[in-house]
C-alpha positions as CSV (number, residue, x, y, z in Angstrom):
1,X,0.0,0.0,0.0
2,X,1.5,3.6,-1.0
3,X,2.1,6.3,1.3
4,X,-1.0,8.1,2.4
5,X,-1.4,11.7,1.4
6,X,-4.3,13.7,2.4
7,X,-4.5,16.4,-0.1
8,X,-8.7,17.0,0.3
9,X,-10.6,18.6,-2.9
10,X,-11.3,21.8,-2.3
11,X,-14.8,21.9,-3.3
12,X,-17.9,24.1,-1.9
13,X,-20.2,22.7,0.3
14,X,-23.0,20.8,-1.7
15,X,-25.9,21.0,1.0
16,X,-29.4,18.8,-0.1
17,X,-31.0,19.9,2.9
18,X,-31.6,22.4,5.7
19,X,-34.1,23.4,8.6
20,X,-33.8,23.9,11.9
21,X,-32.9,20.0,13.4
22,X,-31.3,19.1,10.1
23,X,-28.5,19.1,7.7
24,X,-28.3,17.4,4.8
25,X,-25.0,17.2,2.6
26,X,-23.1,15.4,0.1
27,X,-19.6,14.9,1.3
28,X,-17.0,14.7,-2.0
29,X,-14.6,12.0,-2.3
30,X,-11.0,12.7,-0.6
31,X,-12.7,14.3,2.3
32,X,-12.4,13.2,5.9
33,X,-15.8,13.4,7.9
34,X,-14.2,14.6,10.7
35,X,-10.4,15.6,11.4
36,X,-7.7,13.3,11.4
37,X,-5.8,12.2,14.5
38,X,-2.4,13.1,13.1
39,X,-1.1,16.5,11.8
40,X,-2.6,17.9,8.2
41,X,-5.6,15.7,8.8
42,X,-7.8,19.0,10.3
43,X,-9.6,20.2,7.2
44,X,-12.8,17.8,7.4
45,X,-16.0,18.0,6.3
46,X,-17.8,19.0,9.9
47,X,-15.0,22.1,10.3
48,X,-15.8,23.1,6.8
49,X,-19.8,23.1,8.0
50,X,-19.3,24.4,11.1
51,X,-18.0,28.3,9.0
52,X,-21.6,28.6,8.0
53,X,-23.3,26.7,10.6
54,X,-21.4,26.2,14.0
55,X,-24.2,24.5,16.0
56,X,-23.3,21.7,13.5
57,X,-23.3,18.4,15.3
58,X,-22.2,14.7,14.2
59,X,-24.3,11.9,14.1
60,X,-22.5,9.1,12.5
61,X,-19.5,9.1,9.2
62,X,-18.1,8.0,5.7
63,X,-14.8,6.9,5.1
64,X,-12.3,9.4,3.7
65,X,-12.4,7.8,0.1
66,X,-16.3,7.9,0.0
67,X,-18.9,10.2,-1.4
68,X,-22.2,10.8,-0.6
69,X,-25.2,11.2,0.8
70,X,-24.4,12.5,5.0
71,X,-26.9,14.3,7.4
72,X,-25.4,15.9,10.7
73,X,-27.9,17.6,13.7
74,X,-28.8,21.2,14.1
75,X,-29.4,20.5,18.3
76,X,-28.5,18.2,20.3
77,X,-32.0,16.6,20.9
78,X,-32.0,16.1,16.8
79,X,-28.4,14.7,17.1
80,X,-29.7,12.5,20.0
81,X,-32.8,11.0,17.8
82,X,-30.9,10.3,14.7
83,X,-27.7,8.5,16.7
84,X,-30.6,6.1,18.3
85,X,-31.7,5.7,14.8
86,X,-28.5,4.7,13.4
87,X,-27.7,2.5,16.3
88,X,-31.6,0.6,16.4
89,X,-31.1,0.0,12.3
90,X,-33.9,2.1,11.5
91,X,-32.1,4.1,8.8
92,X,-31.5,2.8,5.4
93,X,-29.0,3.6,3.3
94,X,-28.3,2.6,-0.2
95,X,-24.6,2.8,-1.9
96,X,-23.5,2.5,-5.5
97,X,-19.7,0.7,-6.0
98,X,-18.0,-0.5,-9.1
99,X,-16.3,-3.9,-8.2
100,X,-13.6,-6.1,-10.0
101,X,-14.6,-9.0,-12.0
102,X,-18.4,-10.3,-12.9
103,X,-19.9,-10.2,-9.6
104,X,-23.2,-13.0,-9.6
105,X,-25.9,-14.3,-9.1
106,X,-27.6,-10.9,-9.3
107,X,-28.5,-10.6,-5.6
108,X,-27.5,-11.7,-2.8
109,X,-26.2,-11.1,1.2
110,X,-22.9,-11.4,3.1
111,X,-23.0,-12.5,6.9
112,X,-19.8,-12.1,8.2
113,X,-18.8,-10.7,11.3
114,X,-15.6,-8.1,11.4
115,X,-13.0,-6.2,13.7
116,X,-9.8,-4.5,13.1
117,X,-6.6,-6.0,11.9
118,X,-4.7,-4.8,14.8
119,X,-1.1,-5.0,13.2
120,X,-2.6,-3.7,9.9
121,X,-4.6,-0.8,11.3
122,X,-7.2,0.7,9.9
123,X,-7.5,-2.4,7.9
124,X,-10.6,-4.6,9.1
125,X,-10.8,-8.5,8.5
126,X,-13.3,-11.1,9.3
127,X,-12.9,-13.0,12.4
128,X,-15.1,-15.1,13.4
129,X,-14.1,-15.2,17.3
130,X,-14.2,-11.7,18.3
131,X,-15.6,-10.3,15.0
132,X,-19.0,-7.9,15.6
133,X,-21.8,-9.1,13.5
134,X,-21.8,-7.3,10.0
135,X,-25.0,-7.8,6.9
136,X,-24.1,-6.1,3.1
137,X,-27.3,-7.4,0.6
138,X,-26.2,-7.0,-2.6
139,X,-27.9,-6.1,-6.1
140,X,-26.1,-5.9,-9.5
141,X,-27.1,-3.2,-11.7
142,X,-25.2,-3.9,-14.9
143,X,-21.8,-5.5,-15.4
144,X,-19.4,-3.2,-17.7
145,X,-17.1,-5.2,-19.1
146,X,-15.1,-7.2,-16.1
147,X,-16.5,-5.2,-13.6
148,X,-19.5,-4.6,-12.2
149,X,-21.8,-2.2,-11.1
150,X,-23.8,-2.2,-7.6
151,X,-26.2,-0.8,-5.0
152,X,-25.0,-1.8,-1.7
153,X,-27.3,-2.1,1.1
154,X,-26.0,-2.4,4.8
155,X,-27.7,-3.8,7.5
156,X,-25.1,-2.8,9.9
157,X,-22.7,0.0,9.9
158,X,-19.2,-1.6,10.6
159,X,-15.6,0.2,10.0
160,X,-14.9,-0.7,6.0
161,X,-18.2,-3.1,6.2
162,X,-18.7,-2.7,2.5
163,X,-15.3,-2.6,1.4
164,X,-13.8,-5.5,3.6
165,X,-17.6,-7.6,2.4
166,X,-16.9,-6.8,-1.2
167,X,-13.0,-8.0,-1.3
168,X,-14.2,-11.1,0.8
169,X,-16.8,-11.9,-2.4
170,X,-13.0,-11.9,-4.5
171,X,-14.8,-8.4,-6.0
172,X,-12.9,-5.3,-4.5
173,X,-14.1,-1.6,-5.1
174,X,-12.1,-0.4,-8.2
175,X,-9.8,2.2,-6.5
176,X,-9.9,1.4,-2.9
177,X,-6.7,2.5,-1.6
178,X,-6.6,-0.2,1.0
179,X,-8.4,-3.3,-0.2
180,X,-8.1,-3.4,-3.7
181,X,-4.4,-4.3,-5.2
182,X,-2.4,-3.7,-8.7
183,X,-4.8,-2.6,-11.7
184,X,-8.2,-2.9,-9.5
185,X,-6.4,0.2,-7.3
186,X,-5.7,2.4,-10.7
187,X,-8.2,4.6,-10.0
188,X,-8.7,8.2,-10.2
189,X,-10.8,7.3,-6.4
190,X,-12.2,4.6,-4.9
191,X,-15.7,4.0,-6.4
192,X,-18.1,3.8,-3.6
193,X,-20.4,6.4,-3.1
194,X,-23.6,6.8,-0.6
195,X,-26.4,7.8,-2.9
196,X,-29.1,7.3,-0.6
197,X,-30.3,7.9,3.2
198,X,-33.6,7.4,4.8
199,X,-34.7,8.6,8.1
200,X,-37.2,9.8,10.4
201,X,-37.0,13.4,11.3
202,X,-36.2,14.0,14.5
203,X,-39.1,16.7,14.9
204,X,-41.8,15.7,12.9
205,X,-41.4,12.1,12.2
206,X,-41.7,12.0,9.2
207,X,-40.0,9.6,7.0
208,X,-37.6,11.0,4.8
209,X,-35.2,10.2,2.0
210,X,-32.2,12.2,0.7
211,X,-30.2,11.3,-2.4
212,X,-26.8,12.3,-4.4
213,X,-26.4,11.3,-8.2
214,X,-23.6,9.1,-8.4
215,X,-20.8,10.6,-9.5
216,X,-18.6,8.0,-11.6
């Protein structure tokens, strides 16, 4: 694996949403939800929101190398609600990935419970010992070639769940900086993107869905 370098896009905010509980944005590619633990990791998404909106509040993230679809609270009671909807499963969201190879049958699930690779951090694996349970279903859209297009659909929300799921089907995400290796990693990014989240509002309760075109 190269050498990271964190050299985020410099991109204005593209915000799908606002009211007074809610934000709604779609984070670009490249961009860390939140800042980094080592020096030149502090330009994140949340410090970039919190210029225009400072009550700006986290609720859960995307990896670095994903785009997509991310909603943050506006007070703490809303941050409250969605976390306990994250944690109790009752969001859904909906990713789009380009894998490597001919992914079938057309649908299907992997069950396989994950944890960190301690000596190979932040790389995940399965483990079947101390691994925490971890659901992708799977639906191919169209194979291009040898490769194939996807909507991911979590049940859970485990560290690299979709990645680490994908590679573990022999069909890693064309770019992933991590997972995928030689010409499957020649990519301009890694092609995984949230394109849908539905919720509840924390207010109203009403059910709500929020999309981003996918971008590759």
């Amino acid at each position: 694996m190269p050498p990271y370098s964190y050299n985020p896009p410099d991109l204005p905010l593209d915000i799908l949403h606002r009211d007074d509980a809610i934000l709604v944005v779609n984070k670009p590619a490249g961009l860390l939800s939140v800042p980094g633990k080592d020096p030149g990791k502090e330009d994140c998404l949340i410090e970039r929101l919190r210029i225009p909106f400072p009550e700006v509040l986290l609720v859960h993230r995307l990896d670095c190398d994903t785009s997509g679809v991310m909603v943050f609270g506006l007070t703490r009671a809303a941050q409250g609600h969605l976390g306990q909807q994250f944690e109790n499963r009752q969001t859904k969201k909906v990713y789009v990935a380009r894998l490597a190879g001919r992914l079938e049958p057309a649908e299907g699930r992997v069950d396989l419970p994950l944890c960190v690779d301690w000596p190979n951090r932040p790389r995940q694996h399965v483990n079947h010992d101390i691994g925490k349970p971890a659901i992708t279903d799977w639906r191919v859209v169209r194979h291009d070639g040898n490769t194939t297009r996807v909507r991911l659909m979590p049940q859970t929300g485990r560290s690299h769940q979709l990645r680490v799921h994908m590679l573990e089907l022999g069909h890693p995400i064309l770019g992933d900086p991590i997972y995928a290796t030689g010409a499957d990693a020649d990519y301009p990014r890694m092609m995984l993107h949230a394109e849908s989240l539905r919720l509840r509002h924390p207010e109203t309760g009403t059910t709500l869905t929020f999309s981003a075109p996918c971008p590759f």
